[in-house]
MILUM-461454 format. One record per atom (N, C-alpha, C): x, y, z; residue in one letter; residue number from 0; atom name. Coordinates in Angstrom, 1 decimal. Last residue first. Example, Ala and Ser with C-alpha at 12.3 -4.5 7.8 and 13.67 -1.06 7.14 Angstrom:
<atoms>
px = 12.8 | py = -2.2 | pz = 7.1 | resn = S | resi = 1 | name = N .
px = 13.7 | py = -1.1 | pz = 7.1 | resn = S | resi = 1 | name = CA .
px = 12.9 | py = 0.0 | pz = 7.9 | resn = S | resi = 1 | name = C .
px = 13.2 | py = -5.7 | pz = 7.8 | resn = A | resi = 0 | name = N .
px = 12.3 | py = -4.5 | pz = 7.8 | resn = A | resi = 0 | name = CA .
px = 13.2 | py = -3.3 | pz = 7.8 | resn = A | resi = 0 | name = C .
</atoms>
This chain:
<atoms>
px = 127.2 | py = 85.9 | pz = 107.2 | resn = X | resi = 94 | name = N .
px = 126.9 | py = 86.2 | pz = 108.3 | resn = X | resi = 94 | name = CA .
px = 125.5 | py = 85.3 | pz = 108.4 | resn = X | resi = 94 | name = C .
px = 128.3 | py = 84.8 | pz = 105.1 | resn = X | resi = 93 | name = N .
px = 129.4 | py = 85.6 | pz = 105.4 | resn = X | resi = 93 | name = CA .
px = 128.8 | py = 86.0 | pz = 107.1 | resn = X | resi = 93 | name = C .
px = 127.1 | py = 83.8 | pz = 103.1 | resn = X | resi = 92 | name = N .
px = 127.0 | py = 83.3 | pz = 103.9 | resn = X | resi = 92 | name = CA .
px = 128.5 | py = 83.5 | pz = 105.1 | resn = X | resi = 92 | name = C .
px = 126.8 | py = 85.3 | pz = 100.6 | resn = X | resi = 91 | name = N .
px = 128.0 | py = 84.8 | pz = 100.6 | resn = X | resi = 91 | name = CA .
px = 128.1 | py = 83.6 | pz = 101.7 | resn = X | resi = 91 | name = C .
px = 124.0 | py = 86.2 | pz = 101.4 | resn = X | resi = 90 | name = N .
px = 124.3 | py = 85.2 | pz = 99.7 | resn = X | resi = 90 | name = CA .
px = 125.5 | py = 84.8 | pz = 100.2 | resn = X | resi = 90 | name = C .
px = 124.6 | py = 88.0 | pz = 103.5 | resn = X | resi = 89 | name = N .
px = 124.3 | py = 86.6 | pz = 103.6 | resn = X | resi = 89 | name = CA .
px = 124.2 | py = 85.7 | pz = 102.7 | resn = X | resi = 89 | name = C .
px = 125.9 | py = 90.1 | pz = 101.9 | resn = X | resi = 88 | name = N .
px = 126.7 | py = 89.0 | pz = 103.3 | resn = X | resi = 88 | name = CA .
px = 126.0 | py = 87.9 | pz = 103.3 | resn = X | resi = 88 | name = C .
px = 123.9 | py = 91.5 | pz = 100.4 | resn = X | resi = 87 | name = N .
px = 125.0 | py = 90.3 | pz = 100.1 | resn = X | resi = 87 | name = CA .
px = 125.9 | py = 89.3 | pz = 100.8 | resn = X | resi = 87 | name = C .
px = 122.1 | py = 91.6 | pz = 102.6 | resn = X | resi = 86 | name = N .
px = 122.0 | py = 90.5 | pz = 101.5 | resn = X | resi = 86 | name = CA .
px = 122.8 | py = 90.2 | pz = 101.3 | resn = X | resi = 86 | name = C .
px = 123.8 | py = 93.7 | pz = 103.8 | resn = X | resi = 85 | name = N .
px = 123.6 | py = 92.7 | pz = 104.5 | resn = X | resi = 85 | name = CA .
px = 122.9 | py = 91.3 | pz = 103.8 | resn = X | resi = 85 | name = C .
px = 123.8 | py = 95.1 | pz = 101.3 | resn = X | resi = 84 | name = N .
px = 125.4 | py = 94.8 | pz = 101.8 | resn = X | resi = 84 | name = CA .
px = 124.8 | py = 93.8 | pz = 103.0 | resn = X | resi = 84 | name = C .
px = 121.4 | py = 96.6 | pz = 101.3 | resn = X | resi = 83 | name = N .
px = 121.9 | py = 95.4 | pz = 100.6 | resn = X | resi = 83 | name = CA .
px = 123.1 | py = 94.9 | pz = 100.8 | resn = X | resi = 83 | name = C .
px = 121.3 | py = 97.9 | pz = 103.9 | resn = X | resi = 82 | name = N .
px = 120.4 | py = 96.7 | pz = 103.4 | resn = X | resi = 82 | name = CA .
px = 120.8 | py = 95.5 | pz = 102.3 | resn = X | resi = 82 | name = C .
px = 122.7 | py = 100.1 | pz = 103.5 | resn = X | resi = 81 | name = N .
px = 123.4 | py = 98.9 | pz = 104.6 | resn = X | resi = 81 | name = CA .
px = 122.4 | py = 97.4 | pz = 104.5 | resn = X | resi = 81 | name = C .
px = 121.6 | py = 101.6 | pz = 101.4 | resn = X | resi = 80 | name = N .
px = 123.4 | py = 100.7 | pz = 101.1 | resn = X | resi = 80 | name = CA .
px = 123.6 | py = 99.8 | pz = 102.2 | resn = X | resi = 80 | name = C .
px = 118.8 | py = 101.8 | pz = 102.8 | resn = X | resi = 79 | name = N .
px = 119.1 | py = 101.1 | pz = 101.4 | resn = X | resi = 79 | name = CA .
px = 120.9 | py = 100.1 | pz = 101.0 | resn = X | resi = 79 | name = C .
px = 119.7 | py = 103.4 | pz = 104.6 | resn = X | resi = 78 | name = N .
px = 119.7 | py = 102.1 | pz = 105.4 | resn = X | resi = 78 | name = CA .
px = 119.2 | py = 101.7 | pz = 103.7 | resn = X | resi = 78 | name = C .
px = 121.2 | py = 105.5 | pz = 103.5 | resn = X | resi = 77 | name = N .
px = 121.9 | py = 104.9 | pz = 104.0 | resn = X | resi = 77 | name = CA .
px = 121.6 | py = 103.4 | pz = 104.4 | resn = X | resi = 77 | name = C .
px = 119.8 | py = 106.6 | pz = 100.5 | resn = X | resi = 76 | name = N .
px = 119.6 | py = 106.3 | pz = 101.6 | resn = X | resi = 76 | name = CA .
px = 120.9 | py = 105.6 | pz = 102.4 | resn = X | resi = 76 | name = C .
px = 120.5 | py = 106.2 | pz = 97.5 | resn = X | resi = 75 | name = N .
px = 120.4 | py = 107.4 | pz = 98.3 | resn = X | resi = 75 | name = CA .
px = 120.1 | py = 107.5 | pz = 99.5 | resn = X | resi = 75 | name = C .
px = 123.6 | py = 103.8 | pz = 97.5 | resn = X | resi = 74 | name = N .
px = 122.7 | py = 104.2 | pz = 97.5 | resn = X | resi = 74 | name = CA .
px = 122.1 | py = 105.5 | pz = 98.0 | resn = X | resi = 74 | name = C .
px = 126.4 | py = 101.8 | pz = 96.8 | resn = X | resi = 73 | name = N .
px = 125.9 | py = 103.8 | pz = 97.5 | resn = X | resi = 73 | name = CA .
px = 124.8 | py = 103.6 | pz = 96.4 | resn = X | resi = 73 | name = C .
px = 128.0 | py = 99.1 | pz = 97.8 | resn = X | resi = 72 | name = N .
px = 127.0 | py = 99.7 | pz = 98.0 | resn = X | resi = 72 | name = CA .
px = 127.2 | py = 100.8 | pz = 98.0 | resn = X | resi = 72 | name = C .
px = 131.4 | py = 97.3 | pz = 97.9 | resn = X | resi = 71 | name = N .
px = 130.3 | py = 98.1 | pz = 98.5 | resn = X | resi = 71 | name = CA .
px = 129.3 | py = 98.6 | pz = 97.6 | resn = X | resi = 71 | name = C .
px = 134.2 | py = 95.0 | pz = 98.9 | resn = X | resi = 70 | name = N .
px = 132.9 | py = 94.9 | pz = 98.1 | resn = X | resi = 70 | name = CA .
px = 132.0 | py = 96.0 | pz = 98.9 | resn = X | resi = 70 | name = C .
px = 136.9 | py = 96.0 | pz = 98.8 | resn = X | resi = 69 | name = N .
px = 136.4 | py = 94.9 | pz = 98.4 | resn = X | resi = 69 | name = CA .
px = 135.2 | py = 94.4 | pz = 97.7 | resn = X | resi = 69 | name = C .
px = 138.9 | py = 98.8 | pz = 98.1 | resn = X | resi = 68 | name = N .
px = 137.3 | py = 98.4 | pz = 98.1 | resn = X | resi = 68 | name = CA .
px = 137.3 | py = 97.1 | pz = 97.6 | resn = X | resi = 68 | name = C .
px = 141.7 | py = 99.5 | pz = 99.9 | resn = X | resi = 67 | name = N .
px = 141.2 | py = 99.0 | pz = 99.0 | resn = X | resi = 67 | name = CA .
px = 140.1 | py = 98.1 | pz = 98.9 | resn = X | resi = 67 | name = C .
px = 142.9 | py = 102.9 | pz = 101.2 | resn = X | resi = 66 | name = N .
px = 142.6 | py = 101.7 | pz = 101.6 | resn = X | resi = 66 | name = CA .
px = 142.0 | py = 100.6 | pz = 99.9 | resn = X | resi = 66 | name = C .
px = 146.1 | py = 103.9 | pz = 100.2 | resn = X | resi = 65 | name = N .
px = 145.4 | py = 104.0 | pz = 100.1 | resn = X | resi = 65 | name = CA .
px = 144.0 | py = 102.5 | pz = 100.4 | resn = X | resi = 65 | name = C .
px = 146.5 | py = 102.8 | pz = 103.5 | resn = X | resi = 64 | name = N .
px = 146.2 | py = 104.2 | pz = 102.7 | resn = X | resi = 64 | name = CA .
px = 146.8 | py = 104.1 | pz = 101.6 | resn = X | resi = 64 | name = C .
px = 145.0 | py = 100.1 | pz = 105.0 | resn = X | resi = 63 | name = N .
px = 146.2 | py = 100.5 | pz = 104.1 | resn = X | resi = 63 | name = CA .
px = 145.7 | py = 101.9 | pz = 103.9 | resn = X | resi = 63 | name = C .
px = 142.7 | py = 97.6 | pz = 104.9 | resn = X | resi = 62 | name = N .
px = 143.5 | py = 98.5 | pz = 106.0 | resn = X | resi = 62 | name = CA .
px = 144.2 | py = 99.2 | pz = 104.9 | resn = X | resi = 62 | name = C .
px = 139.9 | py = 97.2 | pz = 102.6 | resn = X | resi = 61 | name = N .
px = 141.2 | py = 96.4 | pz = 103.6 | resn = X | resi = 61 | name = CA .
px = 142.1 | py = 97.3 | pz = 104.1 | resn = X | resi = 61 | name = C .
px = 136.8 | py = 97.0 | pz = 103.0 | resn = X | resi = 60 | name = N .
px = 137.5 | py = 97.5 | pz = 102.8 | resn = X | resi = 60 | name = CA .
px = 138.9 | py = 97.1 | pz = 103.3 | resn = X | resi = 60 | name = C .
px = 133.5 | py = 97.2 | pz = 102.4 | resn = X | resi = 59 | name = N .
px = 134.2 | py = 96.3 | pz = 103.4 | resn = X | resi = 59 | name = CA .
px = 135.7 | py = 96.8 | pz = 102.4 | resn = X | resi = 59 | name = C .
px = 130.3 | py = 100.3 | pz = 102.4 | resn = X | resi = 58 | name = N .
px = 131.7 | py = 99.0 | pz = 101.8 | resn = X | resi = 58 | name = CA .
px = 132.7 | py = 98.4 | pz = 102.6 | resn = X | resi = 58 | name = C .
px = 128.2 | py = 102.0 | pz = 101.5 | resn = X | resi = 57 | name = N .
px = 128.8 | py = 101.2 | pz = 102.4 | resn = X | resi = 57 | name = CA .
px = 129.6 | py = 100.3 | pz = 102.0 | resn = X | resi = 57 | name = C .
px = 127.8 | py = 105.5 | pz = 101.0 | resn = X | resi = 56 | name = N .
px = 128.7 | py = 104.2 | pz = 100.5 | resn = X | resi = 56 | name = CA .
px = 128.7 | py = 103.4 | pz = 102.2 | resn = X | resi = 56 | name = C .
px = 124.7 | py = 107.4 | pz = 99.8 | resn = X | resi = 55 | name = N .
px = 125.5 | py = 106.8 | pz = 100.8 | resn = X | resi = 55 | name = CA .
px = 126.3 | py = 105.4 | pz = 100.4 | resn = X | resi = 55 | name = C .
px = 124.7 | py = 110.4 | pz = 97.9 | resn = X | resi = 54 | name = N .
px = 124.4 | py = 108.8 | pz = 97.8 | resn = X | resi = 54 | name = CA .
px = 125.3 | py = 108.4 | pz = 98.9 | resn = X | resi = 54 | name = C .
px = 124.3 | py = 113.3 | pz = 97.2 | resn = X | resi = 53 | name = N .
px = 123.3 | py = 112.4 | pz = 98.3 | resn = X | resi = 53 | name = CA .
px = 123.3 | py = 110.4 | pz = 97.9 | resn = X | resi = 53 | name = C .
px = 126.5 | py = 114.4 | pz = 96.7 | resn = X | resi = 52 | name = N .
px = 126.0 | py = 114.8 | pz = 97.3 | resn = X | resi = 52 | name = CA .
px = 124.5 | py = 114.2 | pz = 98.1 | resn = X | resi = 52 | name = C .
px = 129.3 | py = 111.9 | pz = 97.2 | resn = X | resi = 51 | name = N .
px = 128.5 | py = 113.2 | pz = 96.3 | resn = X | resi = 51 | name = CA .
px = 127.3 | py = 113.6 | pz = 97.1 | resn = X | resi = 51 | name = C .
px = 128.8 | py = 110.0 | pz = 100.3 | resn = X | resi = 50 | name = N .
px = 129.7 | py = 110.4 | pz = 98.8 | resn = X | resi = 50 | name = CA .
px = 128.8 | py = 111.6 | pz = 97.9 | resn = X | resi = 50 | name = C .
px = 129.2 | py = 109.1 | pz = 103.4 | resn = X | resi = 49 | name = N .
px = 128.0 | py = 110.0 | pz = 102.7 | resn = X | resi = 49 | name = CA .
px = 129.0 | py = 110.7 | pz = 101.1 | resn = X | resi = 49 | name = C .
px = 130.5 | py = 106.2 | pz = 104.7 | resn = X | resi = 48 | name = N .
px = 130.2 | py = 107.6 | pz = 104.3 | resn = X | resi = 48 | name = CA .
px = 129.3 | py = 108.2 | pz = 103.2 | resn = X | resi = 48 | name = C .
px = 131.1 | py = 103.7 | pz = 106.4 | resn = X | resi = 47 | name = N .
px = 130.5 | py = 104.1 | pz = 105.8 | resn = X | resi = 47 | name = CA .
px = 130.7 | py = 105.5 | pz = 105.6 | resn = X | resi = 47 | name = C .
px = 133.2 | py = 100.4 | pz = 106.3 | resn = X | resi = 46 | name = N .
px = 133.5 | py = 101.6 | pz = 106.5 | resn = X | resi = 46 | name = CA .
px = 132.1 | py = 102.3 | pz = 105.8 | resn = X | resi = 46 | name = C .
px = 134.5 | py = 97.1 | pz = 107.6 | resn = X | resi = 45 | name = N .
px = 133.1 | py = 97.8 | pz = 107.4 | resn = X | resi = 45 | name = CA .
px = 133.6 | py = 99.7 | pz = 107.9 | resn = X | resi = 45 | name = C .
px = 137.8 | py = 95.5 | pz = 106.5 | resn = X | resi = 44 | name = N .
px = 136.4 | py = 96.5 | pz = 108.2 | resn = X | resi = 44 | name = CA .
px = 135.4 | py = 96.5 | pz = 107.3 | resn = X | resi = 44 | name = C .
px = 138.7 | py = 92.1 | pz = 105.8 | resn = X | resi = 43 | name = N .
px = 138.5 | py = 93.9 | pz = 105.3 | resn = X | resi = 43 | name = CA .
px = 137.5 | py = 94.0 | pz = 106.9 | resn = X | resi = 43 | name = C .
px = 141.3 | py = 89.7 | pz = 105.0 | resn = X | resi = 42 | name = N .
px = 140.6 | py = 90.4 | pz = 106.0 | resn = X | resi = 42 | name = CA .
px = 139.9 | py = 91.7 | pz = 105.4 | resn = X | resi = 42 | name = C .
px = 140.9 | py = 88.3 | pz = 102.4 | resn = X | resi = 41 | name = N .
px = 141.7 | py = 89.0 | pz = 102.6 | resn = X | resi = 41 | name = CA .
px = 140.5 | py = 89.8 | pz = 104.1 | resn = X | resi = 41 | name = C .
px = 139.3 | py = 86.0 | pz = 101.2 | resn = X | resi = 40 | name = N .
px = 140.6 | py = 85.8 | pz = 102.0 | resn = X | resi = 40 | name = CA .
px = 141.2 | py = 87.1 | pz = 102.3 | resn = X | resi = 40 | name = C .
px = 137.1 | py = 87.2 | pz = 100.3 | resn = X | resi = 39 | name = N .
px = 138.0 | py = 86.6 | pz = 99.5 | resn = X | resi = 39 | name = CA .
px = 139.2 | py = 86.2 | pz = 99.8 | resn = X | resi = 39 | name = C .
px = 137.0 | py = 88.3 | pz = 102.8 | resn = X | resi = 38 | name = N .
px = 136.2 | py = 88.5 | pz = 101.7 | resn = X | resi = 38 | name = CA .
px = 137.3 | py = 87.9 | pz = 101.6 | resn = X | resi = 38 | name = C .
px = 135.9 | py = 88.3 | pz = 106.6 | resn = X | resi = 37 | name = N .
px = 137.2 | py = 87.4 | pz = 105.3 | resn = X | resi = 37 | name = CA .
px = 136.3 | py = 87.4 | pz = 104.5 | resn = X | resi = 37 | name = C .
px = 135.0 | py = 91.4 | pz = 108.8 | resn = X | resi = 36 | name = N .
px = 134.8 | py = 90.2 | pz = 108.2 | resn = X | resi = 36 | name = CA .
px = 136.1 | py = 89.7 | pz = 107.1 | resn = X | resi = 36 | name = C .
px = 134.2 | py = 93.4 | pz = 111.0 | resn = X | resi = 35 | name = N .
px = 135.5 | py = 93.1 | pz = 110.0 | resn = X | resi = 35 | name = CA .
px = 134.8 | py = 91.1 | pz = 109.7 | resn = X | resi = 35 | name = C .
px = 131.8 | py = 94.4 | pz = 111.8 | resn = X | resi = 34 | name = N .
px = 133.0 | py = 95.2 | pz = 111.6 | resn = X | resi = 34 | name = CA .
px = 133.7 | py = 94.9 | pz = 110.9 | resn = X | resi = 34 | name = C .
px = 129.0 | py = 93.1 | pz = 110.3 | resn = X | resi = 33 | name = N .
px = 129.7 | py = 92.7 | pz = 111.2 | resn = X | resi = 33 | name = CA .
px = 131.2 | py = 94.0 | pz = 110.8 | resn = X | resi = 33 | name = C .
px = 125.9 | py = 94.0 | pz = 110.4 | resn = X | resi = 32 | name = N .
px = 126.6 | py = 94.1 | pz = 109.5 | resn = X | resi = 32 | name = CA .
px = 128.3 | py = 94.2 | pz = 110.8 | resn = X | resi = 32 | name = C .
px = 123.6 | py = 94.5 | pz = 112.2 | resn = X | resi = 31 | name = N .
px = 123.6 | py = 93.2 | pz = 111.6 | resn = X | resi = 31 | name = CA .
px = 125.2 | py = 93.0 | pz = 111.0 | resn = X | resi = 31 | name = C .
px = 123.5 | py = 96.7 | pz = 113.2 | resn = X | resi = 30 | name = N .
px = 123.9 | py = 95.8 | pz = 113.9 | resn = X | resi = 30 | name = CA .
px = 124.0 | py = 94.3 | pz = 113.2 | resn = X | resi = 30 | name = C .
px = 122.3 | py = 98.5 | pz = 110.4 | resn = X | resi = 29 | name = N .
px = 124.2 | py = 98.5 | pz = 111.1 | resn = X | resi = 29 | name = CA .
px = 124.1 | py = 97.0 | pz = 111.7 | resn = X | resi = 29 | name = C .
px = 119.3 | py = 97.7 | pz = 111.0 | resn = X | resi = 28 | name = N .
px = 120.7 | py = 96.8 | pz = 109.9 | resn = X | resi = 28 | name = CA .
px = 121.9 | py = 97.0 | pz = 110.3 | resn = X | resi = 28 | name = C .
px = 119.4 | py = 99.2 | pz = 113.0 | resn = X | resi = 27 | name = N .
px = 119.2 | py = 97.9 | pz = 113.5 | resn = X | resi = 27 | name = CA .
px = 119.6 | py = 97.1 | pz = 112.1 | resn = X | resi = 27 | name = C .
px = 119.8 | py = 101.9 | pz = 111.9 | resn = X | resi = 26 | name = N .
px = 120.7 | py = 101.7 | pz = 113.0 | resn = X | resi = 26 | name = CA .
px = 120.5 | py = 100.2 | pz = 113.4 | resn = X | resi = 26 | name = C .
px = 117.7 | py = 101.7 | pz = 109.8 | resn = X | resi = 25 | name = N .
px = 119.3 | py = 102.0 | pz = 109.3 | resn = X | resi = 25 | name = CA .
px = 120.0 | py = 101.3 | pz = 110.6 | resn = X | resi = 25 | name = C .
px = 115.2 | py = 99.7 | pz = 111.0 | resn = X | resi = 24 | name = N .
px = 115.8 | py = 101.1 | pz = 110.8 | resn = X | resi = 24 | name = CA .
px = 117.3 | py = 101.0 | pz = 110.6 | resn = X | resi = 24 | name = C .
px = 113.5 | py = 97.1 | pz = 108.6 | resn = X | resi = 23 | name = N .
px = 114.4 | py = 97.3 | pz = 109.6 | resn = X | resi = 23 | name = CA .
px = 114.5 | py = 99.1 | pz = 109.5 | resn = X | resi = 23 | name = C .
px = 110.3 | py = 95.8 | pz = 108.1 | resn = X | resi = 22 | name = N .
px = 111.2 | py = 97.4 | pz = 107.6 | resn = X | resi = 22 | name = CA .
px = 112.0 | py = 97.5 | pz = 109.0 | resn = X | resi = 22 | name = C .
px = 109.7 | py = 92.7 | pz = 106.4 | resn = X | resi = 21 | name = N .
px = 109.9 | py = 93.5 | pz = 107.7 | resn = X | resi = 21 | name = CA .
px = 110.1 | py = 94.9 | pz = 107.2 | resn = X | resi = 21 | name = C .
px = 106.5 | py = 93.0 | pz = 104.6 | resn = X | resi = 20 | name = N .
px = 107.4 | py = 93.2 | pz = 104.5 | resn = X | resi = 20 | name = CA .
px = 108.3 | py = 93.9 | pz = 105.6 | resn = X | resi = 20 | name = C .
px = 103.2 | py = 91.4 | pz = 103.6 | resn = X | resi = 19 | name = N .
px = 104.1 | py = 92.3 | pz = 104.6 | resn = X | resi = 19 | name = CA .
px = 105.2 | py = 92.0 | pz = 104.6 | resn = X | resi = 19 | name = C .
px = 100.5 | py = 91.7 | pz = 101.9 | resn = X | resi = 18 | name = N .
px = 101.6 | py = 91.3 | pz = 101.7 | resn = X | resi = 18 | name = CA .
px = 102.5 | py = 92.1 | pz = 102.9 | resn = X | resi = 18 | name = C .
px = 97.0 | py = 91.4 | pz = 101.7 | resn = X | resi = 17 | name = N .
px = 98.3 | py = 92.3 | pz = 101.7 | resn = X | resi = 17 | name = CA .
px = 98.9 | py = 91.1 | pz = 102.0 | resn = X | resi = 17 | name = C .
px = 94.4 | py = 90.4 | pz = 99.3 | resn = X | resi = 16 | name = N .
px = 95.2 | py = 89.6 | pz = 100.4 | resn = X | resi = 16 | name = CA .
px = 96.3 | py = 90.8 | pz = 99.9 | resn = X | resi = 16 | name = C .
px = 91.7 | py = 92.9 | pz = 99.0 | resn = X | resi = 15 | name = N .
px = 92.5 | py = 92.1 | pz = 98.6 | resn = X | resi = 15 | name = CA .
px = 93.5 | py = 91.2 | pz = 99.4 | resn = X | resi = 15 | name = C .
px = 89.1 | py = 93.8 | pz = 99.4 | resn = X | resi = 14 | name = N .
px = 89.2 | py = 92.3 | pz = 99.6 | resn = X | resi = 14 | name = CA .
px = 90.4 | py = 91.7 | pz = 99.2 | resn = X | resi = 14 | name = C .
px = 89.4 | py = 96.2 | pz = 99.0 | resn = X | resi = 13 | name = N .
px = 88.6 | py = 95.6 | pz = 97.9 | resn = X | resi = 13 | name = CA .
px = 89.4 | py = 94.1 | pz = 97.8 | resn = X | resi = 13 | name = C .
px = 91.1 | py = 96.5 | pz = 101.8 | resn = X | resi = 12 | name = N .
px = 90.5 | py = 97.5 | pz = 100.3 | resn = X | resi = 12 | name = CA .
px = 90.4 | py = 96.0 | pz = 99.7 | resn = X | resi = 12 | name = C .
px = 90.0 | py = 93.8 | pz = 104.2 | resn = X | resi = 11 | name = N .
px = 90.9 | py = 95.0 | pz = 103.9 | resn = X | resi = 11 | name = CA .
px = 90.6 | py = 96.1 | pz = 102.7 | resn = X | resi = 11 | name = C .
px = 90.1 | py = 90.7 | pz = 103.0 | resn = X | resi = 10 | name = N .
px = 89.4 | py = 91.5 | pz = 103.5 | resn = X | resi = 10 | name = CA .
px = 90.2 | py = 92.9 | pz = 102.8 | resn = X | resi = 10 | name = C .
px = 92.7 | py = 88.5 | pz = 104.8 | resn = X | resi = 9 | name = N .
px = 92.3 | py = 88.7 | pz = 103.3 | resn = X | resi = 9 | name = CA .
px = 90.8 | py = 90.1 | pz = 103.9 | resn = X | resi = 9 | name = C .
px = 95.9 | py = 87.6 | pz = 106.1 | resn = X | resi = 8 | name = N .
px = 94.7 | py = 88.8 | pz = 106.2 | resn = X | resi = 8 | name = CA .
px = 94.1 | py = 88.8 | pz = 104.7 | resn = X | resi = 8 | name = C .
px = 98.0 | py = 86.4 | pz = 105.8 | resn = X | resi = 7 | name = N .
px = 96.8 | py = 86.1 | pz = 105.8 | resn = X | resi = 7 | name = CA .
px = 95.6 | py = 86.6 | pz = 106.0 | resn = X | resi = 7 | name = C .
px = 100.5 | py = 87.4 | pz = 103.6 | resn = X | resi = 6 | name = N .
px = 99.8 | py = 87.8 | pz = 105.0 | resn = X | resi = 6 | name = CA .
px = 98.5 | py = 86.7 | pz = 104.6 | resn = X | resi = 6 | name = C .
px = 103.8 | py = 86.3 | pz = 103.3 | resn = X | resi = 5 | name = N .
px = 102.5 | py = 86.3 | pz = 102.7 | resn = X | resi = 5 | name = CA .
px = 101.5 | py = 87.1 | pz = 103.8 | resn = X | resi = 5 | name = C .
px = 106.8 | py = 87.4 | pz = 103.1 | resn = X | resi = 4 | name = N .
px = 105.8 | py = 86.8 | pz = 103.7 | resn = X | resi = 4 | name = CA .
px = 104.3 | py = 87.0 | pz = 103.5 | resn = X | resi = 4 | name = C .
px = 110.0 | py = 88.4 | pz = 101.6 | resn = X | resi = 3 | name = N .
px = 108.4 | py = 88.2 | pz = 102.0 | resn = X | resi = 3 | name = CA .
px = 107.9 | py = 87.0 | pz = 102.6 | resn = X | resi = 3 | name = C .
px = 112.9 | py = 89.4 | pz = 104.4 | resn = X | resi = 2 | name = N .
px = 112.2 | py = 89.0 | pz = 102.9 | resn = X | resi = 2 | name = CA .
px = 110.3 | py = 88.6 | pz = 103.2 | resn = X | resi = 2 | name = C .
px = 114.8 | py = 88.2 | pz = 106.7 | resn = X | resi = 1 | name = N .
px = 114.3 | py = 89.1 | pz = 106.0 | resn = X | resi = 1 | name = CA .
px = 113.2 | py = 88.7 | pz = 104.6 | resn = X | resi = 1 | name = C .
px = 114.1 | py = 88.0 | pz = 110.5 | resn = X | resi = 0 | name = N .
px = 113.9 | py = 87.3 | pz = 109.2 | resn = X | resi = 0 | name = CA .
px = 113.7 | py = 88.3 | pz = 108.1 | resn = X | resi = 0 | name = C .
</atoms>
């Protein structure tokens, strides 16, 4: 389950009610994020790499040389660009 959740924990610093939030690792969002999926009718893979010098691309892409970016993410993290790319899959209800 992603996104917030209230806690019920009240107490804690200066009695206040925390708030928790899952925190997936990079490698257990990957598993979320399906190989090939239908954007807009056009088949695409899931391809990732590390672009300039510290922003990571994740994006769904369609076969071909030169290939052609359907929909991606680069962020400075990796599990940041595989996070939101798994939101946006599921706004689309793609997964």
């Amino acid at each position: 389950h992603f996104g917030y959740r209230p806690s019920n924990l009240s107490g804690g610093i200066g009695g206040k009610i925390f708030e928790e939030y899952a925190a997936y690792t990079s490698a257990e969002i990957g598993e979320l994020l399906p190989e090939r999926c239908v954007v807009d009718g056009t088949l695409v893979e899931l391809r990732i790499w590390k672009n300039a010098p510290n922003l990571w691309q994740v994006a769904y892409v369609s076969k071909g040389e030169p290939f052609i970016v359907h929909h991606s993410y680069a962020e400075h993290t990796e599990s940041e660009s595989r996070g939101r790319m798994v939101i946006w899959l599921k706004e689309q209800k793609l997964i």
